[in-house]
mmJSON file of the N, C-alpha and C atoms, coordinates in Angstrom:
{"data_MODEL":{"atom_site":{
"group_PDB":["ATOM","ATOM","ATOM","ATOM","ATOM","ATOM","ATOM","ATOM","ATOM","ATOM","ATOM","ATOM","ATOM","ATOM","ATOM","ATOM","ATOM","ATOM","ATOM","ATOM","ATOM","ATOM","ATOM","ATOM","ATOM","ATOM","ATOM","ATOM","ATOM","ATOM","ATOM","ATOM","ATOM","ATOM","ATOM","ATOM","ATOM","ATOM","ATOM","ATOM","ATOM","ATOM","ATOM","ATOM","ATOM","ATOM","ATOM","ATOM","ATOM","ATOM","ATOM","ATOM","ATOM","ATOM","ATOM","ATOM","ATOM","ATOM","ATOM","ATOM","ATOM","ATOM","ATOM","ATOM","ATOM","ATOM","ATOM","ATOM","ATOM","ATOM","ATOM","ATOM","ATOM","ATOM","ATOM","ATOM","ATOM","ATOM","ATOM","ATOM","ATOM","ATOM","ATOM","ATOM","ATOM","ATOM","ATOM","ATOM","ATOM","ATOM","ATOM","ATOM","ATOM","ATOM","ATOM","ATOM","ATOM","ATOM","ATOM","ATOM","ATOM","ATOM","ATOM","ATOM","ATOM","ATOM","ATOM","ATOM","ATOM","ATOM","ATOM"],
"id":[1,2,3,4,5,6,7,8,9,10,11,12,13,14,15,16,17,18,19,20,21,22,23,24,25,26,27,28,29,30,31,32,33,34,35,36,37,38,39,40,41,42,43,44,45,46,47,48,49,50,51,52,53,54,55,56,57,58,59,60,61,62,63,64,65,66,67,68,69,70,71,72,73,74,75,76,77,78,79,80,81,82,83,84,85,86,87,88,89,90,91,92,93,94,95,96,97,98,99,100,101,102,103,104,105,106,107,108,109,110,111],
"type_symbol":["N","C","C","N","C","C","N","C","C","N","C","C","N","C","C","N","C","C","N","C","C","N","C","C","N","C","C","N","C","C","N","C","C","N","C","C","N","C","C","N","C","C","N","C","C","N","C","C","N","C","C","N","C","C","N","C","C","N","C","C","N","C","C","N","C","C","N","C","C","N","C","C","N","C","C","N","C","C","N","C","C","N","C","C","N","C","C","N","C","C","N","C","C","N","C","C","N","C","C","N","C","C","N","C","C","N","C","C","N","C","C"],
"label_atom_id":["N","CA","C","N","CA","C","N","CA","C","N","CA","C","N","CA","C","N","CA","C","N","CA","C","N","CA","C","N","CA","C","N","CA","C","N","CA","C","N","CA","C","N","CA","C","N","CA","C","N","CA","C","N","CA","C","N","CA","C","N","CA","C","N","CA","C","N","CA","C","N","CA","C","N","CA","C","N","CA","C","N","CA","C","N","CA","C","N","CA","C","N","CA","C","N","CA","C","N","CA","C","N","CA","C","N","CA","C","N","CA","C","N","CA","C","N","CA","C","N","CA","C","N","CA","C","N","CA","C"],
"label_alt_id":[null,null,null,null,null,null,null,null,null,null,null,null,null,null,null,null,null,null,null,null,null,null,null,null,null,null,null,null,null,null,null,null,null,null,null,null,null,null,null,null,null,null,null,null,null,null,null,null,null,null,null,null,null,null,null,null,null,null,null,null,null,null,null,null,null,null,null,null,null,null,null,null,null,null,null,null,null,null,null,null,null,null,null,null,null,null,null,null,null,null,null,null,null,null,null,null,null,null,null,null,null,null,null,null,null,null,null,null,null,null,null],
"label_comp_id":["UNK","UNK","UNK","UNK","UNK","UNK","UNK","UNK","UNK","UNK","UNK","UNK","UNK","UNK","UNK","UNK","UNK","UNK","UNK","UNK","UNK","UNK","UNK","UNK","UNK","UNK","UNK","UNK","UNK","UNK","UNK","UNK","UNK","UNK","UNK","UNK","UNK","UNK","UNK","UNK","UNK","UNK","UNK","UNK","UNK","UNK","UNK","UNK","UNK","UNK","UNK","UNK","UNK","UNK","UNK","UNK","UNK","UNK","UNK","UNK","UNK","UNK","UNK","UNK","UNK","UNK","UNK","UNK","UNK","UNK","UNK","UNK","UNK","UNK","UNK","UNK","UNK","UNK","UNK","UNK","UNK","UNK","UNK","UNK","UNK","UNK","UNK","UNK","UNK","UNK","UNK","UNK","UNK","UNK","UNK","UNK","UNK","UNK","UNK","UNK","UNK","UNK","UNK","UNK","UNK","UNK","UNK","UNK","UNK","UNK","UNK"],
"label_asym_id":["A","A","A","A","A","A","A","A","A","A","A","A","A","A","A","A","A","A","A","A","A","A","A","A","A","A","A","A","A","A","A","A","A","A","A","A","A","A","A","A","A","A","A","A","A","A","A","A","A","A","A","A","A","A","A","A","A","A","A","A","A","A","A","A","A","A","A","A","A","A","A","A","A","A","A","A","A","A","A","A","A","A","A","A","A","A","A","A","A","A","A","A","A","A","A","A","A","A","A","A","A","A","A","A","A","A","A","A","A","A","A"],
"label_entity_id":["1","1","1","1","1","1","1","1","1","1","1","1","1","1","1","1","1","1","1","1","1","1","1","1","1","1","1","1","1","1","1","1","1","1","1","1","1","1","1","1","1","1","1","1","1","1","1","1","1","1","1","1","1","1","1","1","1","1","1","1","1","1","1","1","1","1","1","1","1","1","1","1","1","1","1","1","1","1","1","1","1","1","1","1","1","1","1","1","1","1","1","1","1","1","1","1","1","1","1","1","1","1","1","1","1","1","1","1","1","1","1"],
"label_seq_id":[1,1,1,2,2,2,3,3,3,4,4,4,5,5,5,6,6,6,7,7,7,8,8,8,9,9,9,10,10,10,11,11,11,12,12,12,13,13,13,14,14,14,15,15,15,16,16,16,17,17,17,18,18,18,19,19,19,20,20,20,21,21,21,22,22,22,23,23,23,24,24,24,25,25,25,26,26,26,27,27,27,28,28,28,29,29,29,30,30,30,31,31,31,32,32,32,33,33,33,34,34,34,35,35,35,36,36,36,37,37,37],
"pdbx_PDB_ins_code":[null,null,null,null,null,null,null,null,null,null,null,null,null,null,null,null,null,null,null,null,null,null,null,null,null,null,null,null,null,null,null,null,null,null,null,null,null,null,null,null,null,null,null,null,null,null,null,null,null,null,null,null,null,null,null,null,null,null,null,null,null,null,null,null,null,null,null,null,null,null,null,null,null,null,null,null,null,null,null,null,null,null,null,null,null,null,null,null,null,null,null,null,null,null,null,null,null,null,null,null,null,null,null,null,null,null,null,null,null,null,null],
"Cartn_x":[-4.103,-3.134,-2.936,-2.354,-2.726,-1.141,-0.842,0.716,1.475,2.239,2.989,4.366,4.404,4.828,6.628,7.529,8.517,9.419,10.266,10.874,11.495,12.039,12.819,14.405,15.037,16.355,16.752,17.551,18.107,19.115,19.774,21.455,21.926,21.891,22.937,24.014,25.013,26.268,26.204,26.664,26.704,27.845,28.629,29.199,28.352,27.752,27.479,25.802,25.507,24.577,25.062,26.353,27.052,27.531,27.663,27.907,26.81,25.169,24.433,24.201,24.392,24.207,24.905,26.261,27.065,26.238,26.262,25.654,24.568,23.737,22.024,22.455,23.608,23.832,24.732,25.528,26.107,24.795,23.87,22.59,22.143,21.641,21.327,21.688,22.974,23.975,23.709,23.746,24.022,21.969,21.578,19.904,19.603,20.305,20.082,21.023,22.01,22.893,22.137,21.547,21.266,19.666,19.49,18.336,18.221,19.52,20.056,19.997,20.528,20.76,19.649],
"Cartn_y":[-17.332,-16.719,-15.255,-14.249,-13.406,-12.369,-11.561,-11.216,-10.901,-10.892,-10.102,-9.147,-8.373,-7.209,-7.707,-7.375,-7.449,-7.184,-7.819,-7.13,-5.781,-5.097,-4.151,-4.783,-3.96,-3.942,-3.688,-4.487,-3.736,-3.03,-2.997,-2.162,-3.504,-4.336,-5.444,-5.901,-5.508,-6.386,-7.782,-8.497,-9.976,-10.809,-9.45,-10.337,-10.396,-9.573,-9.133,-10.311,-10.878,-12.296,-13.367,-13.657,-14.778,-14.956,-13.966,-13.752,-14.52,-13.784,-14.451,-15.445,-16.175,-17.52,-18.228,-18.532,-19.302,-19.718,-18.171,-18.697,-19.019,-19.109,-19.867,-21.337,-21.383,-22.978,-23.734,-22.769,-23.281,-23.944,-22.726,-22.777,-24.096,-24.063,-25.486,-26.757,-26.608,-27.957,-28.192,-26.924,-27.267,-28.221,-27.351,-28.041,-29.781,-29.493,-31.061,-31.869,-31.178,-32.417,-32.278,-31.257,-31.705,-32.413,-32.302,-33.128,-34.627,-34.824,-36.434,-36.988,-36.288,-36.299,-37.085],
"Cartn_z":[-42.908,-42.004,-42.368,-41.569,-41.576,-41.867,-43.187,-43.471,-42.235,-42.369,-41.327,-41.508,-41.251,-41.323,-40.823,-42.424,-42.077,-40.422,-39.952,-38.769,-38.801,-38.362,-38.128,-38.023,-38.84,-38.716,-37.003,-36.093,-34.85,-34.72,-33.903,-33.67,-33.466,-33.436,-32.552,-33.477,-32.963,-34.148,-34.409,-35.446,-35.677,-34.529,-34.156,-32.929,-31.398,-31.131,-29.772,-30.031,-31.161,-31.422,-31.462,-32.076,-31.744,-30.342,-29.396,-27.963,-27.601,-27.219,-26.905,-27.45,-28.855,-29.604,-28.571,-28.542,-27.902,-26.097,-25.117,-24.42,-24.217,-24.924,-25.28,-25.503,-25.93,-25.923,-24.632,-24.402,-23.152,-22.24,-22.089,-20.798,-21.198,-22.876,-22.89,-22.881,-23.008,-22.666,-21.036,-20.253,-19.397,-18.782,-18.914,-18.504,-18.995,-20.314,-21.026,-19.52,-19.271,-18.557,-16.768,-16.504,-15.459,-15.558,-16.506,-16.435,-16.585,-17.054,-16.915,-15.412,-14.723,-12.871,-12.41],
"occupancy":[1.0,1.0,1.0,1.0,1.0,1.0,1.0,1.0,1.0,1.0,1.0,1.0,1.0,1.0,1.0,1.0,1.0,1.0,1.0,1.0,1.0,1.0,1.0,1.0,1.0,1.0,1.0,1.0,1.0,1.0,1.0,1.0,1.0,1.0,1.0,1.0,1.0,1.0,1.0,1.0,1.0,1.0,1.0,1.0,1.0,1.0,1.0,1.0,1.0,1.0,1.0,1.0,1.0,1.0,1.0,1.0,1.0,1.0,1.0,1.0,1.0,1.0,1.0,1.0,1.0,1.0,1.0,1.0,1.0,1.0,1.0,1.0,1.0,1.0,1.0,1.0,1.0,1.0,1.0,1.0,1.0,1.0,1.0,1.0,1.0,1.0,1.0,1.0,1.0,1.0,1.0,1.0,1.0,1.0,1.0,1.0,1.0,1.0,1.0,1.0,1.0,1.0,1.0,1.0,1.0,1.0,1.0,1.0,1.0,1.0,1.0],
"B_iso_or_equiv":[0.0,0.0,0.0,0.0,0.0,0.0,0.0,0.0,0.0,0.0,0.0,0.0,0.0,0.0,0.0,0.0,0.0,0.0,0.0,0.0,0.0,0.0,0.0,0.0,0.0,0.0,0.0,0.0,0.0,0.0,0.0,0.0,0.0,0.0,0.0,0.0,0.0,0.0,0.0,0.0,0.0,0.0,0.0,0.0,0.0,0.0,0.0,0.0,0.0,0.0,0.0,0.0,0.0,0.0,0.0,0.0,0.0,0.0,0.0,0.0,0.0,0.0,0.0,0.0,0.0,0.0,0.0,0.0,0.0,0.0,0.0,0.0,0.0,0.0,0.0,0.0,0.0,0.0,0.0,0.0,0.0,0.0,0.0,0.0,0.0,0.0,0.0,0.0,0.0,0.0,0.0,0.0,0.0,0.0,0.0,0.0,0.0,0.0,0.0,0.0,0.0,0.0,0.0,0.0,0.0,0.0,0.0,0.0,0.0,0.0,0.0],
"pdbx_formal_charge":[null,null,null,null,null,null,null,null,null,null,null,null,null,null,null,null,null,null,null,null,null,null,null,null,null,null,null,null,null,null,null,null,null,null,null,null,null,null,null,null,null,null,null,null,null,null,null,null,null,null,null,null,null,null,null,null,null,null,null,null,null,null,null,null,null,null,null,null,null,null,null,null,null,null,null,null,null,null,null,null,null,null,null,null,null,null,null,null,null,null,null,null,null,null,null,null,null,null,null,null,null,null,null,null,null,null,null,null,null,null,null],
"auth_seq_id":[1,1,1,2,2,2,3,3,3,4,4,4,5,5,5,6,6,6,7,7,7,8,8,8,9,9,9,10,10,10,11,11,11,12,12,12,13,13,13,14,14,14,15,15,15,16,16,16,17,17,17,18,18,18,19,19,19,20,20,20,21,21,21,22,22,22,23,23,23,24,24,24,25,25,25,26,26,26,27,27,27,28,28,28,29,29,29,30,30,30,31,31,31,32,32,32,33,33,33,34,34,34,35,35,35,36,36,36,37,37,37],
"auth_comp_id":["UNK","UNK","UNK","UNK","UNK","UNK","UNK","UNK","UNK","UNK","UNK","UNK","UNK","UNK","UNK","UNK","UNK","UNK","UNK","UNK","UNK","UNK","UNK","UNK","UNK","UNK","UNK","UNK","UNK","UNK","UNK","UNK","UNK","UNK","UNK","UNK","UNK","UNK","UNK","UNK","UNK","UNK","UNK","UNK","UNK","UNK","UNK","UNK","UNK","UNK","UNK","UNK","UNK","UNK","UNK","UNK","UNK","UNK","UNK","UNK","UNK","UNK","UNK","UNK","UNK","UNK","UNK","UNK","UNK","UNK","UNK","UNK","UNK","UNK","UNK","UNK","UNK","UNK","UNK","UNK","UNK","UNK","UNK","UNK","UNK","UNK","UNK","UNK","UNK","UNK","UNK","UNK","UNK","UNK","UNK","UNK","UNK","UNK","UNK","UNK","UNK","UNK","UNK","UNK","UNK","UNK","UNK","UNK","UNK","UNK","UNK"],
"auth_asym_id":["A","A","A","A","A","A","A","A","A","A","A","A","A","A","A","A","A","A","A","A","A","A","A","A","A","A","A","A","A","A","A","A","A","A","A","A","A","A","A","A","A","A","A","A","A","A","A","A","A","A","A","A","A","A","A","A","A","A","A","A","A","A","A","A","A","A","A","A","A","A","A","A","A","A","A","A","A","A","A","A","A","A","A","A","A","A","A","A","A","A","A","A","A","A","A","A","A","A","A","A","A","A","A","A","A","A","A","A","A","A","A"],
"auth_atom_id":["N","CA","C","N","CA","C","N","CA","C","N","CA","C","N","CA","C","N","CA","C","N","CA","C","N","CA","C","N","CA","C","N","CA","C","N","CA","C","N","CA","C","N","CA","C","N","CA","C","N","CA","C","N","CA","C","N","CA","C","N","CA","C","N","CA","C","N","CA","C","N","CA","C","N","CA","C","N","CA","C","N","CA","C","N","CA","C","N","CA","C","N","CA","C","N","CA","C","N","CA","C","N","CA","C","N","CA","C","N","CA","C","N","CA","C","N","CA","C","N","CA","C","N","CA","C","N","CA","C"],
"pdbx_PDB_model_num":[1,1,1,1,1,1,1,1,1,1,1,1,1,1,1,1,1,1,1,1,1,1,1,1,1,1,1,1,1,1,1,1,1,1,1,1,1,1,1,1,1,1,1,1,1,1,1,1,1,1,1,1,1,1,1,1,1,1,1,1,1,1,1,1,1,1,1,1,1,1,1,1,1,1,1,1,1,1,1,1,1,1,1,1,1,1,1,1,1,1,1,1,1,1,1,1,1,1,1,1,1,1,1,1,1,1,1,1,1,1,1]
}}}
């Protein structure tokens, strides 16, 4: 396999990721439940 080159630091605050964290899970709560349907 082949190294790979640390990431880059971003700008994004640890809140404005827990923002998108949370709704990445909402979306997926919500798909899991309509896929029950």
């Amino acid at each position: 396999m082949a190294a790979r080159k640390p990431a880059e630091k971003s700008n994004v605050s640890a809140e404005e990721l827990l923002k998108y964290y949370r709704e990445m899970l909402l979306i997926r709560r919500f798909e899991e439940k309509a896929g029950q349907l």
